[in-house]
Biopython code that builds the backbone (N, CA, C, O; Angstrom):
import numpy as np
from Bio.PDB.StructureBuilder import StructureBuilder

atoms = [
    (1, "UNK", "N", (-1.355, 9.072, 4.288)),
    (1, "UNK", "CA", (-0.765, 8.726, 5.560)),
    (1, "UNK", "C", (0.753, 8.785, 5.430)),
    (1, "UNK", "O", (1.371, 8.085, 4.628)),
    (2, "UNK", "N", (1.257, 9.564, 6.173)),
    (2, "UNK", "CA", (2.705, 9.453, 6.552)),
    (2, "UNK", "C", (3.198, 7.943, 7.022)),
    (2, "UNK", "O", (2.389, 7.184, 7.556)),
    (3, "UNK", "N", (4.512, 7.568, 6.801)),
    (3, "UNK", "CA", (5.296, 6.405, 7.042)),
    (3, "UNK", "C", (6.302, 6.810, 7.359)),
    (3, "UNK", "O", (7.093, 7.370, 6.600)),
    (4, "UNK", "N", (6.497, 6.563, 8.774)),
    (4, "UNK", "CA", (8.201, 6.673, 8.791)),
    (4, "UNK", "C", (9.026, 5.746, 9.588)),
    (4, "UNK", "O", (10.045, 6.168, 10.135)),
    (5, "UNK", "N", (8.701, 4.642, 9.682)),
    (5, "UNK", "CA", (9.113, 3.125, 10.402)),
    (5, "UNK", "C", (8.695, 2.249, 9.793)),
    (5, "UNK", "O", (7.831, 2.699, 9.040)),
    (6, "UNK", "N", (8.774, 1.541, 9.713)),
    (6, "UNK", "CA", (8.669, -0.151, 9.068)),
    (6, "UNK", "C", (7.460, -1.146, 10.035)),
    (6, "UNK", "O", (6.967, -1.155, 11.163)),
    (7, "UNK", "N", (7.431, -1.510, 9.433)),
    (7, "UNK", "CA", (5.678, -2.398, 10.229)),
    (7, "UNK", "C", (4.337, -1.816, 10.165)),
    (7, "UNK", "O", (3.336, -2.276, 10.714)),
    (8, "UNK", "N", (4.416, -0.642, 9.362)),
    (8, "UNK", "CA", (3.376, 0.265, 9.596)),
    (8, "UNK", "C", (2.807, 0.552, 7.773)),
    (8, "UNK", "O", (3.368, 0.881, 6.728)),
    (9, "UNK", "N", (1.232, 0.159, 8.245)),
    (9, "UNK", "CA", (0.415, 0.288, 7.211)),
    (9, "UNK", "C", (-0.598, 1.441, 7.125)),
    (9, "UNK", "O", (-0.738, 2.157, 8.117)),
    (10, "UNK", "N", (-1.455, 1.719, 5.795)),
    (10, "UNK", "CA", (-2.440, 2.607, 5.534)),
    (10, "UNK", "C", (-3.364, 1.480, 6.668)),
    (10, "UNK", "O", (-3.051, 0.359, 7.071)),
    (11, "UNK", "N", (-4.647, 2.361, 6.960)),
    (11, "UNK", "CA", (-6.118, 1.845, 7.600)),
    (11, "UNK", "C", (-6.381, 0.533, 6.039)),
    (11, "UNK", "O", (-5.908, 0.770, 4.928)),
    (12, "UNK", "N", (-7.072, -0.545, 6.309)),
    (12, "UNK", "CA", (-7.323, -0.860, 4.805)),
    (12, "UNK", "C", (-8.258, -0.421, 4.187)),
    (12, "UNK", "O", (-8.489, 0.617, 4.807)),
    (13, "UNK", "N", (-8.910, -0.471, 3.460)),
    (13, "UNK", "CA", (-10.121, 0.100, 2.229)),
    (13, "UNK", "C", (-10.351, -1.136, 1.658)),
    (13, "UNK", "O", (-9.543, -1.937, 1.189)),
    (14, "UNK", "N", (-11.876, -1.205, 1.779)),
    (14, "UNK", "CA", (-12.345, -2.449, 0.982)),
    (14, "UNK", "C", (-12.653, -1.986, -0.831)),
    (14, "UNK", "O", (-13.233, -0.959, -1.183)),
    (15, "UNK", "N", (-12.340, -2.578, -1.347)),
    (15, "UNK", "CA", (-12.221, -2.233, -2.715)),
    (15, "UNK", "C", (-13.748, -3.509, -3.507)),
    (15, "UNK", "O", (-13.803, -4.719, -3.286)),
    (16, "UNK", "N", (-14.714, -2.733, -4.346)),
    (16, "UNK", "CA", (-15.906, -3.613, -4.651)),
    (16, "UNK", "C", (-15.462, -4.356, -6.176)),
    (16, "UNK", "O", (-14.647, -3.819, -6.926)),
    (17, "UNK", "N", (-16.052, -5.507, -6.456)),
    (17, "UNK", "CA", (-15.909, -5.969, -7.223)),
    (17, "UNK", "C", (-16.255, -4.947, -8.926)),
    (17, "UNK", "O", (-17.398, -4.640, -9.265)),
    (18, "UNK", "N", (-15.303, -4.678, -9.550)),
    (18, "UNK", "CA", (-15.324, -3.821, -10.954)),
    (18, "UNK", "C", (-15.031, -2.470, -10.473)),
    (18, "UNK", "O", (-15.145, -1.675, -11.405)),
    (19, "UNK", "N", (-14.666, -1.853, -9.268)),
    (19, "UNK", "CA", (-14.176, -0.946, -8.614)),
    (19, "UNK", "C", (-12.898, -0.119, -9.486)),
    (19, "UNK", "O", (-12.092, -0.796, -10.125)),
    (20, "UNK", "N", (-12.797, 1.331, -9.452)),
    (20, "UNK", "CA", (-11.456, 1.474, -10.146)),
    (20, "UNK", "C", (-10.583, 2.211, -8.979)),
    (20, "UNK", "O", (-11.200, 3.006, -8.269)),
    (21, "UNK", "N", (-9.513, 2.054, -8.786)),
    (21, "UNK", "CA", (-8.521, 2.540, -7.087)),
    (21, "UNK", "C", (-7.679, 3.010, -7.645)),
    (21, "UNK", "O", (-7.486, 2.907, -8.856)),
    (22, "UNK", "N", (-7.066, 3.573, -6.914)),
    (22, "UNK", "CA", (-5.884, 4.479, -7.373)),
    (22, "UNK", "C", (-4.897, 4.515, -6.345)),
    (22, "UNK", "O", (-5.424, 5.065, -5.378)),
    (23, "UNK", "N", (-3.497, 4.136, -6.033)),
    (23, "UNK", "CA", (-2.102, 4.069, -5.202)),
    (23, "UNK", "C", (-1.518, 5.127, -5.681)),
    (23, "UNK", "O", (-0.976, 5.251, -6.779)),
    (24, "UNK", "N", (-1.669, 6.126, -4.582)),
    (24, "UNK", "CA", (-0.196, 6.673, -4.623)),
    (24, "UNK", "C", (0.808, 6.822, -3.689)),
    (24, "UNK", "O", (0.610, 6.895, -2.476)),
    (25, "UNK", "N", (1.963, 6.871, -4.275)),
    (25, "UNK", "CA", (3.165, 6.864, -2.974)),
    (25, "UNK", "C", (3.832, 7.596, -3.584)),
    (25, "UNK", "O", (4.268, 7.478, -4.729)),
    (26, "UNK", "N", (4.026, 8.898, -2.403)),
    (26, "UNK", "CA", (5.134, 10.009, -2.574)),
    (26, "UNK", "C", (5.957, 10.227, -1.584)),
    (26, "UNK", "O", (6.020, 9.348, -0.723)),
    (27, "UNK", "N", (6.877, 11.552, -1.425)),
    (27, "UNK", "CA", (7.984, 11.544, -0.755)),
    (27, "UNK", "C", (9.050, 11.341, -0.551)),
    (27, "UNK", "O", (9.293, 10.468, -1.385)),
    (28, "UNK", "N", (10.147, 11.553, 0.108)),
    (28, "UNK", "CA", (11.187, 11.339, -0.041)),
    (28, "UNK", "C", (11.596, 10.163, 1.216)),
    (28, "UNK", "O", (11.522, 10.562, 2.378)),
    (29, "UNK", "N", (11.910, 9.107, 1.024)),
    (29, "UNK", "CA", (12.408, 7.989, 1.362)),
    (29, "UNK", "C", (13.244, 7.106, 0.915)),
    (29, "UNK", "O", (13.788, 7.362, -0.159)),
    (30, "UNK", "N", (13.578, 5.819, 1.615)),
    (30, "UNK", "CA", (14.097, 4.780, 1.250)),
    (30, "UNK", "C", (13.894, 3.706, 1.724)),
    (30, "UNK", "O", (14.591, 3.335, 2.668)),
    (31, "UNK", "N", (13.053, 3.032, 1.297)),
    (31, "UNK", "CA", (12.457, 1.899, 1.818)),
    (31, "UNK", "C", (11.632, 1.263, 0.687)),
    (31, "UNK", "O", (11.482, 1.805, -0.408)),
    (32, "UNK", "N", (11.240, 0.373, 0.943)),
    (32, "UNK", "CA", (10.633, -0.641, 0.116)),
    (32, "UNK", "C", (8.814, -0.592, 0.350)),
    (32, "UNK", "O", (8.288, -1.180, 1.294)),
    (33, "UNK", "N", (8.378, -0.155, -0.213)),
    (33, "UNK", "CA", (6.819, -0.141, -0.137)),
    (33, "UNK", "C", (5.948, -1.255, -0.521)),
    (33, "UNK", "O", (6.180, -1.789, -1.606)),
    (34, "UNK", "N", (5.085, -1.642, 0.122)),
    (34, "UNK", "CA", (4.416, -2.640, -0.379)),
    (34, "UNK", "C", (2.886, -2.447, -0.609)),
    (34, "UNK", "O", (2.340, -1.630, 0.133)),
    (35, "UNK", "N", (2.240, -2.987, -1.390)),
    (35, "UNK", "CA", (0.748, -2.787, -1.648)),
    (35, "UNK", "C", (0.040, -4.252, -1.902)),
    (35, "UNK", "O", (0.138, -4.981, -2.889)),
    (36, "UNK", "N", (-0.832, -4.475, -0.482)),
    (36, "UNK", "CA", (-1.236, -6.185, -0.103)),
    (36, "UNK", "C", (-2.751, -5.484, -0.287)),
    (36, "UNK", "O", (-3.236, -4.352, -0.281)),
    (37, "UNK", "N", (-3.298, -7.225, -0.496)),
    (37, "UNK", "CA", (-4.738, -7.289, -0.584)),
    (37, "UNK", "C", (-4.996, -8.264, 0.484)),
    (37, "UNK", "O", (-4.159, -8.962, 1.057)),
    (38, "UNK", "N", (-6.049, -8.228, 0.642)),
    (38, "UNK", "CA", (-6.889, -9.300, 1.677)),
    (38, "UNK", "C", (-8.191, -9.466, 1.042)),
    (38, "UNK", "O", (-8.579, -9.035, -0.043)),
    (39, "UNK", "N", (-8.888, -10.280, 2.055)),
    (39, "UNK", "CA", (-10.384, -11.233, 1.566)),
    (39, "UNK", "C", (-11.435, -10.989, 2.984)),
    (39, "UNK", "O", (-12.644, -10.963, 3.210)),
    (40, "UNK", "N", (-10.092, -10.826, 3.781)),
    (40, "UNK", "CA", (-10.615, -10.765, 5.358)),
    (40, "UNK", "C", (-10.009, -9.892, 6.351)),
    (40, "UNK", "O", (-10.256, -9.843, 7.556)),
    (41, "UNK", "N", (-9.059, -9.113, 5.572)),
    (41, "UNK", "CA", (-8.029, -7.521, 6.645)),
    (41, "UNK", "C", (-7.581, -8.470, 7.413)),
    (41, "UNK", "O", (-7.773, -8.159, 8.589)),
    (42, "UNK", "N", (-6.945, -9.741, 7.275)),
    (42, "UNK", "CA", (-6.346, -10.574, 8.929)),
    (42, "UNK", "C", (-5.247, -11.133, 7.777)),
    (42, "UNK", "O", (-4.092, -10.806, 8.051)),
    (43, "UNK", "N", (-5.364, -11.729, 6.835)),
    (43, "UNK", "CA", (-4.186, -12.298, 6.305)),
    (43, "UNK", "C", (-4.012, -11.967, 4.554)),
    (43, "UNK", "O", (-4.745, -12.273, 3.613)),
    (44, "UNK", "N", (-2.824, -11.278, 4.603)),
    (44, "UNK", "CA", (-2.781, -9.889, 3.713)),
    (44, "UNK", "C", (-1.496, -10.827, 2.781)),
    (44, "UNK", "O", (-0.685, -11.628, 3.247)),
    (45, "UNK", "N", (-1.666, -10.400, 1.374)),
    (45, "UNK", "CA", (-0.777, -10.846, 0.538)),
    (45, "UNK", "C", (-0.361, -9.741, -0.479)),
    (45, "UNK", "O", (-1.209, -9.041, -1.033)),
    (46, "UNK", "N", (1.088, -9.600, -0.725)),
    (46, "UNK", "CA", (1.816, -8.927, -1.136)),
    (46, "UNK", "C", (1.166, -8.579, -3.110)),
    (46, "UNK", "O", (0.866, -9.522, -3.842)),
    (47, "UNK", "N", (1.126, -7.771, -3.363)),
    (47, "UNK", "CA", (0.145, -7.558, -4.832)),
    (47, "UNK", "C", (1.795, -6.522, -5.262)),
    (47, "UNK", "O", (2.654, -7.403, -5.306)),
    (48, "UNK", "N", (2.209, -5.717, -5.440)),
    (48, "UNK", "CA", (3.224, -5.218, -5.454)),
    (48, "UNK", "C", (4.042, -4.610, -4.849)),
    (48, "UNK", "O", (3.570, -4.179, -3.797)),
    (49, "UNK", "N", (5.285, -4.303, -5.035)),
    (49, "UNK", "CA", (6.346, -3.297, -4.603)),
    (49, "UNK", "C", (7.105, -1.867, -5.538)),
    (49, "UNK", "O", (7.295, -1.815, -6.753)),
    (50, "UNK", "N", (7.449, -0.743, -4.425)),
    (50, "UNK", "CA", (8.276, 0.324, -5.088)),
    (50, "UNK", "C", (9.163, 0.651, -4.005)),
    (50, "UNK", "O", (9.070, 0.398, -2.804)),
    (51, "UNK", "N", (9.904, 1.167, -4.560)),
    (51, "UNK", "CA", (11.001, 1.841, -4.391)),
    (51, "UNK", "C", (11.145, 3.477, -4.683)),
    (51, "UNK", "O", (11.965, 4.271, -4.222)),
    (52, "UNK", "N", (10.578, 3.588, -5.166)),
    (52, "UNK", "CA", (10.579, 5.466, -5.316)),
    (52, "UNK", "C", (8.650, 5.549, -5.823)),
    (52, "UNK", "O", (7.854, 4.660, -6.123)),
    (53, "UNK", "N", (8.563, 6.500, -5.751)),
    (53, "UNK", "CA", (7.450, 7.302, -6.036)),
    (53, "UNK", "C", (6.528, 7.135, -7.160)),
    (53, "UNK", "O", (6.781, 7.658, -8.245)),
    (54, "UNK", "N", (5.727, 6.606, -7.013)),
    (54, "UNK", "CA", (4.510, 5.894, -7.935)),
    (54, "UNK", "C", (3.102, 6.765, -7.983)),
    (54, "UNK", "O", (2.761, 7.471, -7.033)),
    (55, "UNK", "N", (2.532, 6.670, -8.870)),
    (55, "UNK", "CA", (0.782, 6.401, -9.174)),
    (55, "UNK", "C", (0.320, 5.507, -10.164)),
    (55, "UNK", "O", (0.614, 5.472, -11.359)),
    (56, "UNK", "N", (-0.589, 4.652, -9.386)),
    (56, "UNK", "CA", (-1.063, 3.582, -10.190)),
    (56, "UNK", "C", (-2.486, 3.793, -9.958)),
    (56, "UNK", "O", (-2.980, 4.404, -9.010)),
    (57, "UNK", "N", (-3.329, 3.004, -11.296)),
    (57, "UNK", "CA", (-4.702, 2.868, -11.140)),
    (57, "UNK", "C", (-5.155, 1.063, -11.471)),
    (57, "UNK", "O", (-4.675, 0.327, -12.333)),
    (58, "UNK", "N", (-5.980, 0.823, -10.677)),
    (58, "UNK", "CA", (-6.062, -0.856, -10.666)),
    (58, "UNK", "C", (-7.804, -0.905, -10.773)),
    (58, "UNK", "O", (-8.479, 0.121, -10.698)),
    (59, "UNK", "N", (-8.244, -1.935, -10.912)),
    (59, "UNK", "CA", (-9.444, -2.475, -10.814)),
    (59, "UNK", "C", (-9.715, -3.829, -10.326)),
    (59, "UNK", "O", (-9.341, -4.907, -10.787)),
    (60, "UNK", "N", (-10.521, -3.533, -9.188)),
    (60, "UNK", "CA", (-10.584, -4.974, -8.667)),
    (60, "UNK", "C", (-11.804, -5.924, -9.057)),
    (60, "UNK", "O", (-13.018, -5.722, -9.073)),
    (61, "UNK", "N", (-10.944, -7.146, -9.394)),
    (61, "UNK", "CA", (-11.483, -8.269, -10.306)),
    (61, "UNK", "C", (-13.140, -8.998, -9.314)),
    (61, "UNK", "O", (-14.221, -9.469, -9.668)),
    (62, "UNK", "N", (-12.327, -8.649, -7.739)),
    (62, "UNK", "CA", (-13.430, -8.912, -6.518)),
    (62, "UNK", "C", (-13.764, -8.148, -5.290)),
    (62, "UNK", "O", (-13.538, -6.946, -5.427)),
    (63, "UNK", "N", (-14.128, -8.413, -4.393)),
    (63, "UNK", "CA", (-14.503, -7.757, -3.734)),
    (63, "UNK", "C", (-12.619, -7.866, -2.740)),
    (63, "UNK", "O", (-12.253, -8.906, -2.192)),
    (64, "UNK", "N", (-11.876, -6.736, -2.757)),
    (64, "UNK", "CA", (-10.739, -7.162, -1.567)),
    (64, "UNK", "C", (-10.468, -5.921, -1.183)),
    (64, "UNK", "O", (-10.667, -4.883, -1.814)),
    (65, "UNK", "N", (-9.833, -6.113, 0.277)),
    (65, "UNK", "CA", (-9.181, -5.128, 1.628)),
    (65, "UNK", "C", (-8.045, -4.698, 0.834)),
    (65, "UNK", "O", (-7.460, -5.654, 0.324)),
    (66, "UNK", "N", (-7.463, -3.370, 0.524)),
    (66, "UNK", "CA", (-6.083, -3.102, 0.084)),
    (66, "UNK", "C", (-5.514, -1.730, 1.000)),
    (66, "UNK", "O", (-6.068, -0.674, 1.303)),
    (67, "UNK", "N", (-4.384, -2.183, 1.231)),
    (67, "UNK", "CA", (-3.614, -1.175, 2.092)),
    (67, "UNK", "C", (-2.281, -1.043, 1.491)),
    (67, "UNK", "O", (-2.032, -1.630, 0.437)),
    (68, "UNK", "N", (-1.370, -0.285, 2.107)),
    (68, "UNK", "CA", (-0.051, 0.516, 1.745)),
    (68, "UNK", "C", (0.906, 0.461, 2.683)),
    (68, "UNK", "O", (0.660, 0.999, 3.763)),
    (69, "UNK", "N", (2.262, -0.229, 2.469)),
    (69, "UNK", "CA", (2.815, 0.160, 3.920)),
    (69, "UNK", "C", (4.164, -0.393, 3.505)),
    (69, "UNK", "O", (4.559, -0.773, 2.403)),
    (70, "UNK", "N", (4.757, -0.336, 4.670)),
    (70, "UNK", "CA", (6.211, -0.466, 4.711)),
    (70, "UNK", "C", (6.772, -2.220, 5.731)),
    (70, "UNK", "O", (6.887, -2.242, 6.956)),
    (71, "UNK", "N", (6.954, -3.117, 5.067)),
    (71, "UNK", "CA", (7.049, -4.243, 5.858)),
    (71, "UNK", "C", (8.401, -4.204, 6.998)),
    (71, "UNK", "O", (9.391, -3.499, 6.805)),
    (72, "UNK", "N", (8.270, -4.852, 7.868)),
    (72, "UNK", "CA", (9.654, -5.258, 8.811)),
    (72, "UNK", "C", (10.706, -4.968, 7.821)),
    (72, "UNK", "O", (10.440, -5.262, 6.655)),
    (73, "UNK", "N", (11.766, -4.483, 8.059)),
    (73, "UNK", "CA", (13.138, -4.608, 7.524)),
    (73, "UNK", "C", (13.323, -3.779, 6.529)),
    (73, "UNK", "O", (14.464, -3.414, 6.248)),
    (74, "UNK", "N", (12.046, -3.271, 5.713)),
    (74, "UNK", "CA", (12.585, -2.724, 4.678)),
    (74, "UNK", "C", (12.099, -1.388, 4.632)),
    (74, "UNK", "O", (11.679, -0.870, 3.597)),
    (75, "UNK", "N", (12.158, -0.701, 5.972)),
    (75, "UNK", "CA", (12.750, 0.929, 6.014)),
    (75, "UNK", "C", (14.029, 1.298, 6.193)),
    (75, "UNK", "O", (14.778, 0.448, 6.674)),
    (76, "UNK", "N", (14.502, 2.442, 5.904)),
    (76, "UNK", "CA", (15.833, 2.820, 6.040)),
    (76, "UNK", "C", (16.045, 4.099, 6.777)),
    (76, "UNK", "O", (16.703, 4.349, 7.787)),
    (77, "UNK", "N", (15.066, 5.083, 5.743)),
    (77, "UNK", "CA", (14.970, 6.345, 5.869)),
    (77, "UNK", "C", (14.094, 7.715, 5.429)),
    (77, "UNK", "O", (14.034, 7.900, 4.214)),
    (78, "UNK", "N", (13.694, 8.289, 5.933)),
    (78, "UNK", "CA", (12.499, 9.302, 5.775)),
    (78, "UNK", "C", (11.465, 9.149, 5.782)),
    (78, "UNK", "O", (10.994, 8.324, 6.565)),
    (79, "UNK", "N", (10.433, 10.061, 4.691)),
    (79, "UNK", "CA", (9.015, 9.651, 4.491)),
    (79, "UNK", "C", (8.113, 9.229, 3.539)),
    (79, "UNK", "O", (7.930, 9.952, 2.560)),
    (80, "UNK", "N", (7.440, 8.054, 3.666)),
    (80, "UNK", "CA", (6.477, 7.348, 3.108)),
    (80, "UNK", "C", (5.389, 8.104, 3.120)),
    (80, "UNK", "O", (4.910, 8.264, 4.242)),
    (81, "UNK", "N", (4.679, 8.774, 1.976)),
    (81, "UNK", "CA", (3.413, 9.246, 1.965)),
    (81, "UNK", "C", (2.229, 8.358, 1.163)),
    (81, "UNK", "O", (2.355, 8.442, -0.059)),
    (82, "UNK", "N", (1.423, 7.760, 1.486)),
    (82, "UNK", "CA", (0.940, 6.923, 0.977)),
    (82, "UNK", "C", (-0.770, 6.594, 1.122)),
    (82, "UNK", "O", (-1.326, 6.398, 2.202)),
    (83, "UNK", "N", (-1.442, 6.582, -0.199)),
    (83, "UNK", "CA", (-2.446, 6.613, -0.401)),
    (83, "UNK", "C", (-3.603, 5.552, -0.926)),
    (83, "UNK", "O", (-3.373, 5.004, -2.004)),
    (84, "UNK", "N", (-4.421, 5.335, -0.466)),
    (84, "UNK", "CA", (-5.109, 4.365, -1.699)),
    (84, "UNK", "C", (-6.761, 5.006, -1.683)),
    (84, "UNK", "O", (-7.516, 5.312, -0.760)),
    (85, "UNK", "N", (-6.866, 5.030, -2.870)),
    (85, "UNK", "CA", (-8.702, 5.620, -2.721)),
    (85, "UNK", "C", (-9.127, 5.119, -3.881)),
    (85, "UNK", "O", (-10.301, 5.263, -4.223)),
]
sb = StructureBuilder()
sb.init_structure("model")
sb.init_model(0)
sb.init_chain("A")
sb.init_seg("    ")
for serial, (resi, resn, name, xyz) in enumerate(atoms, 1):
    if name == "N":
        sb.init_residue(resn, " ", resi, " ")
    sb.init_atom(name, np.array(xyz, "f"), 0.0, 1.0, " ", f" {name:<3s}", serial, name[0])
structure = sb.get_structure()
């Protein structure tokens, strides 16, 4: 998914308990990326941040909602390409 404003997230993906996921964020931007989990897709908590261009692989410990996005305030400029599967 493209990003190019602030407030704006991936769809979420429920991630299963012993699950292995994979984040990526590419492109050229400036902004602050964030990668939140949930229990319930309604109240989402911050799991990490980047600043430039990442791939990570995680495993989830439980069953949780994870999405990708760009919070209030901390876009600047260009594009957020951003993934989670």
């Amino acid at each position: 998914m493209n990003i190019t404003a602030q407030n704006t997230f991936t769809p979420a993906v429920l991630i299963q308990s012993g699950d292995i996921f994979d984040v990526s964020i590419s492109g050229t931007f400036v902004a602050t990326v964030t990668v939140q989990r949930s229990k319930d897709a309604v109240t989402w908590l911050d799991v990490d941040t980047f600043t430039a261009a990442a791939e990570k692989t995680g495993v989830s410990g439980s069953a949780w909602y994870f999405r990708i996005g760009v919070k209030t305030g901390a876009f600047t400029s260009g594009t957020v390409v951003a993934e989670i599967y």
